[in-house]
C-alpha positions, 0 to 999 in steps of 0.5 A: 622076215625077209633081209631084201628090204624092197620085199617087205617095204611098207608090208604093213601099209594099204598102200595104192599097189594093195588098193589097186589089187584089192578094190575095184577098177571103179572104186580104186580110180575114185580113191586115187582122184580124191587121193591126189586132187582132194576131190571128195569120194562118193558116199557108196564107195565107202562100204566097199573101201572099208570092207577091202580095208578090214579084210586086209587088216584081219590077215595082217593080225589086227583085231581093232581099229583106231581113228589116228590124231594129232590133238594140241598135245605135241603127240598123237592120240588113238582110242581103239574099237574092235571089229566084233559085231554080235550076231543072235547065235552069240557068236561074232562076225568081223563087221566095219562099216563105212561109216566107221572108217570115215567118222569117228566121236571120241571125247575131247574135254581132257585135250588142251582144246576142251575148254571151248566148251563145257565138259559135257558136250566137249566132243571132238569128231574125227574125219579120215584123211584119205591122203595118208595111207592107212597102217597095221601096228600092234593088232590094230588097224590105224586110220590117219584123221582129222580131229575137228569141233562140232562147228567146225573149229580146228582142234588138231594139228593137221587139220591146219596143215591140210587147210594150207597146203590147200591155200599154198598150192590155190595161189601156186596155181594163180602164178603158174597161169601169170606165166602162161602154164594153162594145164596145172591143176594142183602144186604139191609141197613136200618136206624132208624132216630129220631128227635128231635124238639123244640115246642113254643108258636107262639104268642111268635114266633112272636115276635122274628124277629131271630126267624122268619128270621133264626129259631134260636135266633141271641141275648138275655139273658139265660133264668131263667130256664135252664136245671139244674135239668134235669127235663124235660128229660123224664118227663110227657108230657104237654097237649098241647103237648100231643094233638099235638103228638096224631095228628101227629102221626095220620097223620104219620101213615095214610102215613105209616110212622112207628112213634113209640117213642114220649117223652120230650127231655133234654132241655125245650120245646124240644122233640123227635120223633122216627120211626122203622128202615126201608129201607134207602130211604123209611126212608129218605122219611119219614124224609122229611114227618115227619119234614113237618107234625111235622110243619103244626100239630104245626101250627094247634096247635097254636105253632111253631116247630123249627128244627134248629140244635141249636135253643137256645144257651145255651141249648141243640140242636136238630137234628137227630140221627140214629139207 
């Protein structure tokens, strides 16, 4: 891997630099229009989009692709299909459909919406969302997408997010054209979210049964050192701790993810992470991305990320804060 990070920066996205030298000229201007202005993409396009996509994922490693959501959980979910078609030698080819990339039909009876409908018909569709780049990670090509009920009903979290930055960027037209603006056609909102995150040895992790049970501490004494000296806010960064953000930022950055702003938080063992402003969907992805990374790095690590709201009483809380 190269250290220049602008030479391996979003490698592992299909981003618009790689559609544009991947689809064709007419195929490409279309992903772009329904991209930026929400227009939908024309039916045949697909096929061509998915094969660019797949053949691109294959040189990347991937042997599956999974349609990427955000049920009601506070996390994502993903169900893996492998792009192996049979063929009558018994043999295989690498086959993906445009109908594969743009639905998909997991069961959606366990999630905290299956109750609408009995167990048996609980399915949930999936729709991609072609506003949010796809991605390869660990073998398996990930397709961001919507996650919808049969008639409709909303049964994820972006699903509400797209409807209202669709609202909010309707009525910012309506005021532009109040004040005279005639050629404004769409108004983007974007947001910056930081995150802040505790780190603890996962030997000591291990022996606090609250800790693994809920991600915080349910009893206990206030600890030695609390935070009367403010000495931690801000401080040099530990080593251990280093190396830890060195690696994630590594894997964030290879996703495209815009991780900027890295440094010790207020409370012992509390630190912060924050990304450059970008689109509100993409920058929900990213959210999800960079929890999920911060967790698998701290394993690596031999420590334990906890993102609970308020992991330790007594001690500042963790969450997130949006610029």
């Amino acid at each position: 891997m190269s250290k220049n990070v602008a030479e391996y920066f979003a490698c592992d996205v299909f981003n618009d630099e790689v559609m544009k030298a991947r689809l064709p000229k007419p195929v490409y201007k279309a992903m772009t229009k329904t991209r930026k202005m929400g227009t939908p993409l024309d039916p045949t396009y697909a096929d061509v989009v998915a094969n660019a996509i797949k053949d691109w994922a294959i040189e990347h490693g991937a042997t599956h692709y999974t349609h990427w959501f955000q049920p009601m959980t506070g996390s994502t979910a993903e169900k893996h299909d492998s792009f192996i078609s049979p063929t009558d030698n018994g043999m295989v080819i690498m086959n993906f459909s445009g109908k594969e990339l743009v639905k998909g039909e997991p069961d959606a009876s366990s999630f905290p919406s299956g109750g609408l409908r009995e167990t048996c018909s609980a399915r949930g569709y999936t729709a991609w969302d072609p506003t949010s780049y796809c991605f390869v990670k660990e073998g398996s090509l990930y397709i961001p997408t919507v996650f919808v009920s049969y008639t409709g009903e909303a049964l994820d979290k972006k699903t509400p997010l797209l409807r209202s930055m669709d609202a909010l960027s309707q009525q910012a037209v309506r005021i532009l054209r109040l004040f005279g603006n005639t050629t404004a056609t769409k108004v983007t909102s974007t947001v910056g979210p930081e995150q802040e995150y505790f780190l603890i040895d996962k030997k000591m992790y291990d022996q606090r049964e609250d800790l693994i049970m809920t991600g915080r501490t349910l009893f206990g004494a206030m600890p030695p050192k609390g935070q009367e000296m403010d000495d931690h806010y801000f401080g040099a960064i530990k080593p251990r701790v280093a190396e830890f953000m060195a690696d994630l930022n590594e894997e964030l950055w290879k996703l495209g993810v815009l991780a900027k702003t890295e440094h010790n938080e207020v409370a012992p063992a509390q630190h912060e992470l924050a990304c450059v402003y970008s689109t509100v969907n993409i920058a929900a992805d990213h959210n999800q991305l960079v929890m999920e990374c911060m967790k698998r790095v701290a394993d690596r690590h031999g420590m334990v990320c906890l993102l609970h709201e308020k992991p330790f009483a007594g001690v500042n809380g963790s969450g997130k804060h949006n610029n």
